[in-house]
Structures are given as structure tokens and as C-alpha cells.
Residue, then its C-alpha position, 0 to 999 in steps of 0.5 A: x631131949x634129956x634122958x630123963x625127960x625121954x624116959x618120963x615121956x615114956x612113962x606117961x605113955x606106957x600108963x596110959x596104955x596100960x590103964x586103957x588095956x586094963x578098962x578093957x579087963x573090968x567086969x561088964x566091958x565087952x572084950x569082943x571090942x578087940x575081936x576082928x571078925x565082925x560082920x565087915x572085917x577085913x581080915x576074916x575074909x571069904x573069897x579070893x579078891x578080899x583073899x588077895x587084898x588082906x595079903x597085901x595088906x599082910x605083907x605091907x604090915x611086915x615090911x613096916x614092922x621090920x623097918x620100925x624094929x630097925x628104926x627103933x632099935x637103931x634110935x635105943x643104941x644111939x639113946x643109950x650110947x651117946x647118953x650125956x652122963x655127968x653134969x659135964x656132959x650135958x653142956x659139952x660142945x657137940x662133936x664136929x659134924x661132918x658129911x654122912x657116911x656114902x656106904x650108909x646113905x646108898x645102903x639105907x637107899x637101896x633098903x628103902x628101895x627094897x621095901x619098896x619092891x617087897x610090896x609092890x610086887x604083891x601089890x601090882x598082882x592084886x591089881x591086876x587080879x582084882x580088876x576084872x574076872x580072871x580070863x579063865x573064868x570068865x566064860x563062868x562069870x555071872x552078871x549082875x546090874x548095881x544101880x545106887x540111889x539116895x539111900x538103897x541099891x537095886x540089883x538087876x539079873x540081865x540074864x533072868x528075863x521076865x516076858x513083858x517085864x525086862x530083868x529081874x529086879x531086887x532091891x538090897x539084898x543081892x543073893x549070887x551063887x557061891x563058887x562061882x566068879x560075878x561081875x557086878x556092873x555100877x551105876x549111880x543115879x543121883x550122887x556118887x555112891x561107893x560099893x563094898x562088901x569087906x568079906x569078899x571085896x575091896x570099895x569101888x566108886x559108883x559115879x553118875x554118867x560113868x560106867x564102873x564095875x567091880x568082881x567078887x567070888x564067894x567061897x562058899x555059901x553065907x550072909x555078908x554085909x555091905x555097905x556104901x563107902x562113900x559120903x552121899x546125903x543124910x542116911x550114908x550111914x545107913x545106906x546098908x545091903x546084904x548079899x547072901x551066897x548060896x549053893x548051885x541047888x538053892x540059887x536056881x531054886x530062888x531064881x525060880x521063886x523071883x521070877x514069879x509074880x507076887x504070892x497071892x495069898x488066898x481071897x477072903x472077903x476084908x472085914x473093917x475091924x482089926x485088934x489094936x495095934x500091938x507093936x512096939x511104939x517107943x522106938x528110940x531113933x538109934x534103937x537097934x533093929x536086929x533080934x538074937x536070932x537073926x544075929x545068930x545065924x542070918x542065913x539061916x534067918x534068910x532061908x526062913x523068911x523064904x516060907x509063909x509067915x505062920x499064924x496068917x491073917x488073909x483077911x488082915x492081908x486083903x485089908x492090907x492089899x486094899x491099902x496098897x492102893x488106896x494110900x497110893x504105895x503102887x505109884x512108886x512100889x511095884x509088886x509084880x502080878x498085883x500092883x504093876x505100876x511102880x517105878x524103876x527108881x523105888x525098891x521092887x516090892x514082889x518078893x519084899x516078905x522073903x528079904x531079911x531086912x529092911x530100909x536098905x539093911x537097917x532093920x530086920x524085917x520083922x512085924x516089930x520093925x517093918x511096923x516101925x518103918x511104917x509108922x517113922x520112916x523119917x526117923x529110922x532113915x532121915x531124908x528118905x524120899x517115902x517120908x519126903x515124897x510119899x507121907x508129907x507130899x501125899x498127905x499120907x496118915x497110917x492109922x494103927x489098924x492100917x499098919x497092922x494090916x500092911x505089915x500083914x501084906x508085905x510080910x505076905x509077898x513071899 
């Protein structure tokens, strides 16, 4: 190529970069589009195998960028050096070629080879220390089961048995204590699924009828958002969960509160009349689920919900109890203590009020978004099994009163 097309290619290209960076300059653009600490980065990690795998990806980025620099530099000499500079030389029979130079072809071997070596070394030690608990460890190591389904995740604890029940089971959000190493078995029920918390470790493959597993460490009490890595029906998008880290003090505190059975809130006899229905009804398909206040500080939105809703209704909430059973929601949702029957293979709904969202991480779980959930399940999570297997197989119509009360009652199970 001709010097002068070269540098009109240039060109072009450097205009565009710079009209592109310029957008990102106007007034209303959002410039935390190039921020990279978002609530699943990579590169704002918190725990050490996220820790170990950025510093590959480090070191990778280093080695790269010194073998561009190289290329590049080498490729502008030859630009410019051997550059046809009259009219004459543009038509000039090339040089006699000849066989490489050995010193300069060895030499550019045994570089490659080094850069090689250079991210290998640190690789091959993540490897290791991220495929399991390191030995030291592992005596400290806490245990939980992961268990994917089409579209959420339920988490048993095996070593929190509940006399008569088995382990206990929560669905989508997956509280660990901080500080301490948990070593998470994975299994996939229907297809093959993928779990991944950015902030605190790397993906791993949950495959139906194999045993995997994966281990991770939170370095301190916080909220982190995960989410399945791997292609799996309708909803992979919003197949969403959270896991939330907290101190020795507070997790045995929740472990204490989940091993109760559902918070019966006190009895009063059920009225049939209600206040017309006062949530939000012109929900958009993709409308965000989330409210300032839980984007501000989710932990602390987390620690919220662990209390009674303020302003209860224990009549709404007996209205909604009834409800629960009339619509036929205990044949697949369980909430220990009150409605015992359930199924493995739909989320444990004992202590559904004091999760932060709902729909497997997709909404906050609020009385806005749990009544949109109620009201449009098929629209919030298209092809979940409740819209498919409880509304159209069942027959199943909600009237505005109803939601209003089964929003009471879910908001309730604290």
C-alpha cells in the first residue's frame, strides 16, 4: 500500500475514534458507560480467586501490549524507512529476496517463547489455586449445594439440618459468611446452566448427571450479583441471583431466623372487601425493576427487608394466606410451618419477604414489583414454568383484590 493511502486510512480511522469519544463528551451522555466498576466487573473485585484471575488477565494485558508496541514500532521504522519517495521509486523492481536472517528468526522464537512462559507461570498458579479450597483452608471451608433450574437457583446449606424437613433451602439469593473460604457444589436439573459471580469468581458449567463444583471467598461483608454464563432457553438473560456476604455475627443471626419456620403473623379473622388495587399497572416488558434506594446501598436494602413490613395489614395477609391455597400456590411453593407440601423443584417460599428481589434477581422485591410479578409473570420472565404450569395449566385468574392480598402475604414471610 502507498504511503499516502496508508495514511488516509489512518486518517479515517482516527476521525472516527475521535467523533466517537467526542459523543461520549455531550451534554445527557452518560459517562459511567466507561466506568468498569459496575455491579459485575471483572476488574473491582472482591475476593481472592476473582483476585488471582484479574492478575492473569493483568499480566496477559502486559505482555500483549509490550509485544504491540514492539510490532507497531517495528512496522512505522519500516513505514518510513523504506517509503517510495519519487515517482521513480514507486515502479522500482523490488530488492533481491533472500532467506531470513537465523539470528533474527531464533530471536523472535525464543521471545515468543518467553511471552509465553511470562503468562503461563501466572496462569498455571491460578489454576491450581482456584480449583479447589486451598488445603490450609479447608477444614474452615463452608458447604453449600447449588442446584440450577430453567430460570432460578436454589442454594441448600447441608450443614443446617431442619428435624423433619432435611437441609435448608433457599432460592436465589445465596447469603455466605465474609472472611471465610465456601465451596459450592453444582448441579443442573433440566439443562446446562453456568455459575458466575464476577466479584468473587470466575464461570463454572453446571451439567445435568455431572457432579462440578466451584469455590469462592468474600473478603468482607457486601452484595454481589451473579448470573448464569451459559445459553439455556427463553429467560438466560434473566436467570439472575444475588449473594450477599455477611459478618460471623450477622450470618449466624440469619441462619437462626431461616431455620424457623414461616413468621405467622397474628390472626384475624379475613374481611372479603379490600381498597382497589393500587399498584402500578402499565408495566412495560423491559421496564426496570429496581428503586433508587436499593441501587444505592443493596445491602443495606437487604438488612431492611429482614424486618416486618411497616403499616401491616393482618387481615390483608389472612386474606392472602387463604389465597395461597385456594389458587393452589402450596402445590409447588413450600413455606415451611404453614403450607408443607411444595416441591423440590419450585423456590422455597418460608422466608420469601426477607429476600431482596424477586424472579430470580430480576426485580426488587417490593409491593410494586412482587404485584407485577403476580399480575404478568409471562411477560417479566417469558416461558416460566408458574405462567406455563400454574396460570394457563390451573386455570389461574388473580383479581386486583387478590394480588393485593397475596402481595400482603409474601411480604409477610419474613
Amino acid at each position: 500500500m502507498r504511503l499516502t493511502s496508508l495514511l488516509t486510512t489512518t486518517a479515517r480511522w482516527g476521525r472516527a475514534a475521535l467523533a466517537l469519544g467526542g459523543l461520549a463528551l455531550l451534554p445527557g451522555c452518560d459517562l459511567n458507560f466507561w466506568r468498569m466498576d459496575g455491579p459485575q466487573s471483572t476488574i473491582d473485585v472482591a475476593g481472592p480467586v476473582a483476585r488471582s484471575q484479574l492478575m492473569v488477565f493483568y499480566v496477559t494485558c502486559w505482555v500483549t501490549l509490550v509485544i504491540f508496541i514492539i510490532v507497531a514500532s517495528v512496522l512505522a521504522y519500516a513505514t518510513v524507512k523504506f517509503k517510495a519517495r519519487t515517482a521513480a521509486d514507486e515502479h522500482a523492481e523490488p530488492p533481491a529476496q533472500a532467506h531470513g536472517n537465523p539470528l533474527i528468526e531464533l530471536g523472535l522464537i525464543g521471545a515468543s517463547v518467553f511471552a509465553l512462559v511470562i503468562i503461563a507461570v501466572p496462569t498455571l498458579k491460578a489454576i491450581w489455586f482456584t480449583y479447589d479450597v486451598p488445603v490450609g483452608e479447608k477444614a474452615n471451608a463452608y458447604t453449600v449445594n447449588a442446584t440450577a433450574y430453567q430460570w432460578w437457583f436454589r442454594f441448600d446449606y447441608p450443614a443446617e439440618q431442619i428435624e423433619g424437613v432435611g437441609p435448608l433451602t433457599t432460592s436465589n439469593e445465596l447469603v455466605i459468611p465474609a472472611g471465610r473460604p465456601v465451596r459450592i457444589n453444582l448441579r443442573a436439573m433440566d439443562v446446562i446452566h453456568s455459575f458466575w459471580v464476577p466479584k468473587l469468581a470466575g464461570k463454572v458449567d453446571m451439567i445435568p448427571n455431572r457432579g462440578n463444583f466451584i469455590w469462592l471467598q468474600a473478603d468482607a461483608p457486601g452484595y454481589f450479583w451473579g448470573q448464569c454464563a451459559e445459553y439455556c432457553g427463553d429467560s438466560h438473560a434473566v436467570m439472575r441471583f444475588r449473594v450477599i456476604a455477611l459478618g460471623p455475627k450477622d450470618f449466624n443471626d440469619w441462619l437462626n431466623r431461616e431455620m424457623a419456620p414461616a413468621r405467622q403473623v397474628a390472626a384475624v379473622k379475613p374481611t372479603v372487601q379490600f381498597a382497589s388495587y393500587t399498584f402500578k399497572t402499565d408495566w412495560k416488558r423491559n421496564e426496570y425493576g429496581y428503586s433508587g434506594r436499593y441501587d444505592a446501598n443493596p445491602l443495606q436494602a437487604w438488612r431492611v427487608k429482614q424486618e416486618p413490613e411497616p403499616n401491616e395489614d393482618p387481615a390483608l395477609v389472612a386474606r392472602g394466606r387463604e389465597l395461597f391455597k385456594d389458587k393452589t400456590c402450596f402445590s409447588c411453593h413450600k413455606v415451611r410451618g404453614q403450607h408443607d407440601v411444595g416441591s423440590p423443584a419450585y423456590p422455597d417460599l418460608t422466608h420469601v419477604g426477607s429476600r431482596t428481589t424477586i424472579a430470580a434477581g430480576l426485580l426488587e422485591n417490593n409491593a410494586d414489583q412482587l404485584a407485577r410479578w403476580l399480575s404478568h409473570p409471562d411477560e417479566v420472565k417469558p416461558g416460566n414454568k408458574m405462567y406455563l404450569s400454574g396460570y394457563l395449566a390451573n386455570n389461574i385468574r388473580l383479581t386486583r383484590d387478590d394480588i393485593t392480598a397475596l402481595v400482603a402475604y409474601l411480604q409477610s414471610l419474613k
